[in-house]
SERO-4910 file (N, C-alpha, C, O; in steps of 0.05 Angstrom, whole numbers):
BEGIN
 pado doro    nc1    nc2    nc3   cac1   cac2   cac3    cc1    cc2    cc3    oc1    oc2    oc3
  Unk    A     16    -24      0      0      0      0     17     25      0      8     48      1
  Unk    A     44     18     -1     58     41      7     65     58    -29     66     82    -36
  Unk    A     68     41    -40     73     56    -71     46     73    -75     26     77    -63
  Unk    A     57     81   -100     39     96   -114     19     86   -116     14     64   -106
  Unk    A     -6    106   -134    -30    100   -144    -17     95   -180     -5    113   -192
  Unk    A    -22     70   -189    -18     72   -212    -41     85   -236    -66     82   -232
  Unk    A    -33     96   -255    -63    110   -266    -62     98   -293    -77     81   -302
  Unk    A    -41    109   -302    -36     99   -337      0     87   -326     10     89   -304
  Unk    A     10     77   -350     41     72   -350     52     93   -353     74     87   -361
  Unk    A     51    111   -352     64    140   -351     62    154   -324     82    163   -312
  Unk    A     32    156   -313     25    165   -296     17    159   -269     -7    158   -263
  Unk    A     39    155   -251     34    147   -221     28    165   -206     48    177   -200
  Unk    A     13    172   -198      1    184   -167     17    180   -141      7    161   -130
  Unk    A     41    193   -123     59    185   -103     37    180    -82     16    191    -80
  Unk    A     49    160    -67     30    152    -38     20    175    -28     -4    178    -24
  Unk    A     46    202    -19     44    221     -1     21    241    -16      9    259     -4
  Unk    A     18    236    -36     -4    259    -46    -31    243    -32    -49    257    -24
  Unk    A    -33    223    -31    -61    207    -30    -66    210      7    -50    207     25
  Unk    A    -91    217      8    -91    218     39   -126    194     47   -149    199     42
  Unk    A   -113    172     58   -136    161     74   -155    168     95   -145    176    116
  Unk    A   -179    167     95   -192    180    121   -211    148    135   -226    139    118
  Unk    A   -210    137    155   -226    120    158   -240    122    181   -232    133    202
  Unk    A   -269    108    176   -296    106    190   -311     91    199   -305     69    190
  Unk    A   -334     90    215   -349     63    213   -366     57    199   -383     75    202
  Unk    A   -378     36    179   -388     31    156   -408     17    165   -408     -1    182
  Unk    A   -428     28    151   -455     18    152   -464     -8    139   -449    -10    120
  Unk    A   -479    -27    138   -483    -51    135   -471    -74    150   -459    -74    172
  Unk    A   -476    -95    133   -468   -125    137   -437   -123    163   -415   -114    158
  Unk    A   -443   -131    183   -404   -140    199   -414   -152    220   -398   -146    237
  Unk    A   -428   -163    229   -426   -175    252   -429   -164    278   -443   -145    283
  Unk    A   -413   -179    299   -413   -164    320   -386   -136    318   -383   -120    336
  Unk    A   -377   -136    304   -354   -114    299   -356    -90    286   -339    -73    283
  Unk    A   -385    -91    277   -400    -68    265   -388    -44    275   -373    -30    262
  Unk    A   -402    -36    311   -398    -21    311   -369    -11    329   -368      7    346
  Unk    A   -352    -23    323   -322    -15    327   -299    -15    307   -278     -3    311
  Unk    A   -305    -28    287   -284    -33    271   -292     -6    257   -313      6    259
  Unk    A   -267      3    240   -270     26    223   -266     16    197   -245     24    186
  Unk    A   -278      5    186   -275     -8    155   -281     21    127   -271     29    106
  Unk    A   -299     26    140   -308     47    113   -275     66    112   -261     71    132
  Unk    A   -268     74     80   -244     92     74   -259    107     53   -277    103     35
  Unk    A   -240    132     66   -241    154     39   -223    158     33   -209    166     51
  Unk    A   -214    157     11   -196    160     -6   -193    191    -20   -209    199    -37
  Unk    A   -172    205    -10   -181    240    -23   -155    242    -39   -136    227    -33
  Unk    A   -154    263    -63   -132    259    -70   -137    293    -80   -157    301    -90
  Unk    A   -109    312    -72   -107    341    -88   -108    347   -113    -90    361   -123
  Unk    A   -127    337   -129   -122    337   -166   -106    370   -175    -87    372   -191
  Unk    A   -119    393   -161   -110    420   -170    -86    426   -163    -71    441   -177
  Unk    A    -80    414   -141    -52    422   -131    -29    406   -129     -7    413   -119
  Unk    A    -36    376   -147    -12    357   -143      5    366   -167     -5    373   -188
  Unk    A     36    367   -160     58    369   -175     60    343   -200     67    348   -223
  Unk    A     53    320   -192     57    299   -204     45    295   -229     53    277   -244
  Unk    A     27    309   -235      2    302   -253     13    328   -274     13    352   -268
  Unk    A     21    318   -294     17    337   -315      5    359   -320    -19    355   -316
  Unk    A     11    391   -330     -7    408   -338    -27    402   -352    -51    401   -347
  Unk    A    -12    398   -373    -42    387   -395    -53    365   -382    -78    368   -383
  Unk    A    -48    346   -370    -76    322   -363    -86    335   -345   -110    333   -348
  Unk    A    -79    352   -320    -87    360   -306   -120    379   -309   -142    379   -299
  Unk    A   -101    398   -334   -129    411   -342   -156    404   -349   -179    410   -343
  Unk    A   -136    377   -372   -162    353   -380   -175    341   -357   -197    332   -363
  Unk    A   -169    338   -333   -183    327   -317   -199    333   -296   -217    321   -285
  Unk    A   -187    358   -290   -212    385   -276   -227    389   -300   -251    389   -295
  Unk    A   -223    393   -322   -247    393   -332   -268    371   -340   -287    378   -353
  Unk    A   -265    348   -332   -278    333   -335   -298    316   -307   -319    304   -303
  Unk    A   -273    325   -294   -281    315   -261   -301    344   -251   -318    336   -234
  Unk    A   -302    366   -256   -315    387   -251   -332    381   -228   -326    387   -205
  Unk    A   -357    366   -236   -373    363   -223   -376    345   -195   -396    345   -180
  Unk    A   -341    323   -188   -337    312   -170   -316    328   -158   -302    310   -149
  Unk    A   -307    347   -154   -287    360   -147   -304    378   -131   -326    388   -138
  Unk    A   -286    383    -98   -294    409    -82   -261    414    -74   -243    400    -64
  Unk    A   -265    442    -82   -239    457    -74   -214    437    -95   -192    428    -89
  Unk    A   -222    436   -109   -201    421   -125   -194    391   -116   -171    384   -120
  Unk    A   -209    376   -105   -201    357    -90   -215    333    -97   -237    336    -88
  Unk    A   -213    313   -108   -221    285   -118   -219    274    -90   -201    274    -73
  Unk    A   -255    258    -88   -254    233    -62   -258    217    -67   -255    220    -91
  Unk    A   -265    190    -62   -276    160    -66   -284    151    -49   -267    157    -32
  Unk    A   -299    139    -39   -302    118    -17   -309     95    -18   -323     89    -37
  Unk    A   -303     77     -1   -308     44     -6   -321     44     16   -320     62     33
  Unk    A   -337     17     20   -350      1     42   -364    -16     44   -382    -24     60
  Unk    A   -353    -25     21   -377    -52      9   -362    -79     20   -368   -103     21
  Unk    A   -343    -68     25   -328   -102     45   -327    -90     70   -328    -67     76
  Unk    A   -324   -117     89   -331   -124    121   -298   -116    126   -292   -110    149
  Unk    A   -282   -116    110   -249   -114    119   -236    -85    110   -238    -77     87
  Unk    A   -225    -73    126   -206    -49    112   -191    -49     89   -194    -30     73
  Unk    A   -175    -66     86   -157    -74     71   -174    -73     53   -175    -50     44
  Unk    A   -193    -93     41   -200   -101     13   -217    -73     13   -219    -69    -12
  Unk    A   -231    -52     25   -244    -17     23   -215     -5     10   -212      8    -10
  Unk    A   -197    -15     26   -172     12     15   -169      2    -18   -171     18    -36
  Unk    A   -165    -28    -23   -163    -38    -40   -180    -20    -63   -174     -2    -79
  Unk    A   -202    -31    -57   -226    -17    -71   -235     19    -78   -250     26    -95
  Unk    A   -224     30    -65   -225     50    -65   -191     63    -69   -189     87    -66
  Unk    A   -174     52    -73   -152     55    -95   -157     51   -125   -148     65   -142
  Unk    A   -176     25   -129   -180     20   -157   -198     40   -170   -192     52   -191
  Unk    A   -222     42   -156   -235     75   -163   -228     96   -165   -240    111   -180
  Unk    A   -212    103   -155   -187    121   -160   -176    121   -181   -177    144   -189
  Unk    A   -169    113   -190   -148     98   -212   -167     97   -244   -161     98   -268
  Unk    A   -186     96   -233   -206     92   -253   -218    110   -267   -224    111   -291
  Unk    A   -224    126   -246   -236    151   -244   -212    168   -268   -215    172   -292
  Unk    A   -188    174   -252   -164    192   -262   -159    174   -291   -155    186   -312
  Unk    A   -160    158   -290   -159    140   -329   -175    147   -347   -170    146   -371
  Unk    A   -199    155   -335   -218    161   -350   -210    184   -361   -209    190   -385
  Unk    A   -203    205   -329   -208    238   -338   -189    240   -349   -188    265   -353
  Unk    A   -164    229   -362   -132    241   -363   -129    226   -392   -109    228   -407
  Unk    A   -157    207   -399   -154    200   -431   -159    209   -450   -182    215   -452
  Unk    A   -143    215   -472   -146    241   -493   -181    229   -506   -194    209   -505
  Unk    A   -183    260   -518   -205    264   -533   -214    249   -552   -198    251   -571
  Unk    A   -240    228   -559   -240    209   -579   -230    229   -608   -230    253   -604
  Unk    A   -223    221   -630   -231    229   -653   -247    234   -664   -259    215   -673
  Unk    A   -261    266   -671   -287    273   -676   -288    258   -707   -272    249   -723
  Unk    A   -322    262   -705   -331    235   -732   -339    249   -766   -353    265   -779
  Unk    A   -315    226   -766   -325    236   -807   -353    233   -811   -360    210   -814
  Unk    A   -371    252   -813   -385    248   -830   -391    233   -855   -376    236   -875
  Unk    A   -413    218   -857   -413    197   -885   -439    198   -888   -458    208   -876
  Unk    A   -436    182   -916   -463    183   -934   -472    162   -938   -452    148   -941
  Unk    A   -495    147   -942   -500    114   -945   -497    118   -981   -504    137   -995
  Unk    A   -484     90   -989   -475     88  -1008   -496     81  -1021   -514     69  -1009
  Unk    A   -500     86  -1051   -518     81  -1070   -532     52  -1071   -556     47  -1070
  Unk    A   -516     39  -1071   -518     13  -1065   -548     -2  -1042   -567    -17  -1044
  Unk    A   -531     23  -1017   -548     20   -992   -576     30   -992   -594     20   -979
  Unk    A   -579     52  -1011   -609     66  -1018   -616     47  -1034   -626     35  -1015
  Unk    A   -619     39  -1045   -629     27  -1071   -640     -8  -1048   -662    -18  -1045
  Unk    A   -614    -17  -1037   -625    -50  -1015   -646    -32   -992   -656    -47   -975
  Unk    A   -653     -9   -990   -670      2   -970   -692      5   -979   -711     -3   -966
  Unk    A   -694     17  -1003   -721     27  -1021   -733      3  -1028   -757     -1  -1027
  Unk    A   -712    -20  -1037   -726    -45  -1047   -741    -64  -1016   -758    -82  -1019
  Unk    A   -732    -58   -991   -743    -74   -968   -762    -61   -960   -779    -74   -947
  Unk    A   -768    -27   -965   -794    -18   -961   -815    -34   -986   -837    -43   -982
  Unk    A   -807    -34  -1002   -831    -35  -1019   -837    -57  -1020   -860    -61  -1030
  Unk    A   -823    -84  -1011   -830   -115  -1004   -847   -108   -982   -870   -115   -987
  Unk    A   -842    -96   -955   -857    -92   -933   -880    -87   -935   -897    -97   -920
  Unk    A   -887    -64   -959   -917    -53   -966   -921    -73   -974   -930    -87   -955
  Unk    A   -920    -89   -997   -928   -106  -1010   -941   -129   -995   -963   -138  -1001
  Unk    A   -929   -134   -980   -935   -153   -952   -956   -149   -941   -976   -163   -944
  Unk    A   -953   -130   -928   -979   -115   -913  -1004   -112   -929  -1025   -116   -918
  Unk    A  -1002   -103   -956  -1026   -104   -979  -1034   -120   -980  -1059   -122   -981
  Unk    A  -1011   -150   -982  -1030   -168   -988  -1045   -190   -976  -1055   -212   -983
  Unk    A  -1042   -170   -944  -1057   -180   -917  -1076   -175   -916  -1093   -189   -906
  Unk    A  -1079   -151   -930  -1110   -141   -926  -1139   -147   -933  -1141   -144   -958
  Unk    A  -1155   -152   -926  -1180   -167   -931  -1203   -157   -940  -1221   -171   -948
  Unk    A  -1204   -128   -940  -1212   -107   -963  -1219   -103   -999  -1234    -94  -1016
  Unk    A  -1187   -126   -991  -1188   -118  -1021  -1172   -102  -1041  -1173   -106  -1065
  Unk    A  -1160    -87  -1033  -1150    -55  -1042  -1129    -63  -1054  -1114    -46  -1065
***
């Protein structure tokens, strides 16, 4: 637990930037419910870490915008009965989260045209379809 957060192969997150906060977690534990501190928050400085690239950085306040207070990325785990496998878990959300925000921009889309070919196999499956339906009809018509 002592290394980094790994993000991409370029991009590690140092332990000392990452700060754990832990709690008591609500649900499933037994009799240890209410003493053990299992629930973790995981906080990390996105605006102010040195480690993180300018440019990804930008890319990723702007993308995280709306999970960010004071510039600050959190996570929390608590869906396991054990600390370990919360820190676990709430390192990988982490990690996941910052992969997402720090991945370049898809390639905006060529525009295209359905090929001649494709109008012509379209126009011919409408007009089987009518045909179909006409000659369901009991009318007559």
């Amino acid at each position: 637990m002592d290394d980094g957060l790994r993000v991409t192969d370029r991009l590690v997150v140092p332990a000392a930037e990452l700060r754990e906060r832990f709690s008591r977690s609500s649900g499933p534990g037994g009799q240890g419910v209410n003493t053990t501190d299992s629930r973790v928050e995981l906080s990390f400085d996105l605006a102010g870490s040195p480690s993180v690239p300018e440019t990804l950085r930008a890319r990723a306040l702007d993308r995280l915008a709306g999970r960010l207070v004071d510039g600050v990325l959190t996570v929390t785990a608590s869906e396991h009965r054990a600390q370990l496998a919360n820190r676990e878990a709430a390192r990988e959300r982490m990690a996941a989260l910052l992969r997402e925000a720090v991945a370049p921009p898809p390639k905006p889309r060529r525009p295209t045209r359905p090929s001649r070919g494709a109008k012509e196999r379209r126009l011919a499956e409408k007009k089987r379809q009518s045909q179909r339906k006409r000659d369901r009809r009991v009318d007559g018509d």
